[in-house]
Structures are given as structure tokens and as C-alpha cells.
N, C-alpha and C positions, 0 to 999 in steps of 0.2 A: 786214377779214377776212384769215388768214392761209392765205398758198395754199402753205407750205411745206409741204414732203414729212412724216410725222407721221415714219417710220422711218429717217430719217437717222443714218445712221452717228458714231458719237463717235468725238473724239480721242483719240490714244490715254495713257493718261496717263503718260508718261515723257515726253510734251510739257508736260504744266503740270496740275497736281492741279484741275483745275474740274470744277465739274457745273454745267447749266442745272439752275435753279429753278422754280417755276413763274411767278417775275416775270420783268422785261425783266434786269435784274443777274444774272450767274454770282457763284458763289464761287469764287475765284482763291487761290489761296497763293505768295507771301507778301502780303497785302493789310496797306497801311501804316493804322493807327489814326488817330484825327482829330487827334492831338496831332504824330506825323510828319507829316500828310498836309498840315498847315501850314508845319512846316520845311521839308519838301520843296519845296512849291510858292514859299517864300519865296527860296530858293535857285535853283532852277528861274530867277526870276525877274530875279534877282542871275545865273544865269548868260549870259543873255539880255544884259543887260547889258555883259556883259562878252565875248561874241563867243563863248562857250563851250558853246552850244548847237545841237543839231541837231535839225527841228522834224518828225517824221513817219515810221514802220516801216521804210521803203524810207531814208533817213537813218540813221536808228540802226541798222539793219544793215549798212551801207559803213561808219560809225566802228568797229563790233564787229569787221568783217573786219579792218578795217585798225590797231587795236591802240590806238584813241586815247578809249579809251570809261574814262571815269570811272563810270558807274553809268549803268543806263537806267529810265525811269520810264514806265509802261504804262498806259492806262484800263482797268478792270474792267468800264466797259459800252458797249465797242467790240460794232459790230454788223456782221457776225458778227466772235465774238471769236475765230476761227481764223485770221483776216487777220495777229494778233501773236502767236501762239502757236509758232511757229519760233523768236522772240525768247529767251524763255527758255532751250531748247536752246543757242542761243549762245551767250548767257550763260556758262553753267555749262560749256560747253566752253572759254571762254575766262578762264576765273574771275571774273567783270566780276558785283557785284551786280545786283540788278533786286528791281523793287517795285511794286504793283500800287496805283492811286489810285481812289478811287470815281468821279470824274465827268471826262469827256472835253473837257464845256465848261470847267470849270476849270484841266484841261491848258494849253490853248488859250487862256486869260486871264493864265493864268501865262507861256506862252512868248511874249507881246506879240500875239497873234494873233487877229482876229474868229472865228475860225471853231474848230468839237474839235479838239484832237491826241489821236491815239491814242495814240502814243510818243514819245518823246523821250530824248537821250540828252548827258548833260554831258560836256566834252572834256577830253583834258587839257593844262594851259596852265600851262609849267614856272613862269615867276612870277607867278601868279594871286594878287586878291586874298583871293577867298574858298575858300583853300585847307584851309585849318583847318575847315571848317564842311562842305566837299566828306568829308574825312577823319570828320567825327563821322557825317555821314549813312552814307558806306561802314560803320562797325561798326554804326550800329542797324538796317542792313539785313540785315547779318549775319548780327547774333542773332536778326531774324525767321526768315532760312531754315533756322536750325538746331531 
């Protein structure tokens, strides 16, 4: 049974274009398709690898402060999803893309981890090897927020 408040206040939307649905999932914008939502997590997981990952909201906001944020990557069915909804904001003040994934246990599979991530956020690592592939993801995220 659900004992949350029925009339609970919404965020407000110049934090992030969402509305609750009547399922457990928000629609989020920019939500990456199932064809990104594999590079990304491929990469994700390639960054992990490579020491260039930071694993959780309260992380990805200390790289966003601190200027070393290559793109940040979000769950769409964090509960509640107000807990990364500042992230955006950040974002966009910092010009840094960001992109919305369907599943948080995939997050979490992706950054080597048993358990969800909500967020995550790739660094930046001047001789990295997957730099080139860091750089296609930034433009197709792009073009989703336009």
C-alpha cells in the first residue's frame, strides 16, 4: 500500500521536463533510445575500466562542481527521481551533456557494481583511450537535447 501524500507538490520544470505516469517510470527528456542506451552503457563500462568514472549523484556533482565532467548519465526510474533532478540544472549551467537511461540496475552493471546507480559521470583523462567514442557520445547527446 502506498502511504505517500496524494497532493504532493511537483518539481518545478526548469529542473528537468518529467511527469509521473501512472507506472513506477517518469518520462524524463533527454531519454537515450535502446540503440544509445547500449553505447552508452558499453562505454560507461570501458570507463570504469579505465579509472574514468565516478559511481553515484552526490559524485557526479563534486566532478560537475569541479570542471572534470565529460557527460553525466542518469536512471529514469530513480525513486524518488527528485534525488537527481538538481543534476540537470548543473549540467546546463555548466554546459556538460547529460542523458537519461531506462534502468538503474543496469547503471550499476555497467559501472562494475552489485547494486543501482542512479548517476554517473565520465571524467576527463587528457590521454584516454576511449576518447573518440567519449566525443561521438557528447554529439548524439546533443542532438537529443536540441
Amino acid at each position: 500500500m502506498d502511504v505517500r501524500p496524494q497532493n504532493r507538490e511537483r518539481t518545478p520544470s526548469c529542473y528537468c521536463k518529467y511527469q509521473r505516469t501512472s507506472g513506477t517510470a517518469a518520462d524524463v527528456n533527454p531519454k537515450a533510445d535502446a540503440h544509445l542506451t547500449k553505447k552508452l552503457l558499453d562505454l560507461v563500462q570501458q570507463s570504469c575500466n579505465y579509472k574514468q568514472l565516478q559511481k553515484g549523484a552526490n559524485e557526479a556533482t563534486k566532478t560537475l562542481n569541479r570542471g572534470i565532467s565529460e557527460f553525466i548519465v542518469m536512471a529514469a526510474d530513480a525513486e524518488p527521481l527528485e534525488i537527481i533532478l538538481h543534476l540537470p540544472l548543473l549540467c546546463e549551467d555548466k554546459n556538460v551533456p547529460y542523458v537519461f537511461v531506462r534502468s538503474k540496475q543496469a547503471l550499476g552493471w555497467a559501472c562494475g557494481v552489485s547494486r543501482t546507480v542512479i548517476a554517473c559521470s565520465v571524467t576527463i583523462k587528457e590521454s584516454s583511450q576511449p576518447k573518440q567514442q567519449i566525443q561521438f557520445i557528447q554529439q548524439s547527446i546533443e542532438r537529443l537535447q536540441v
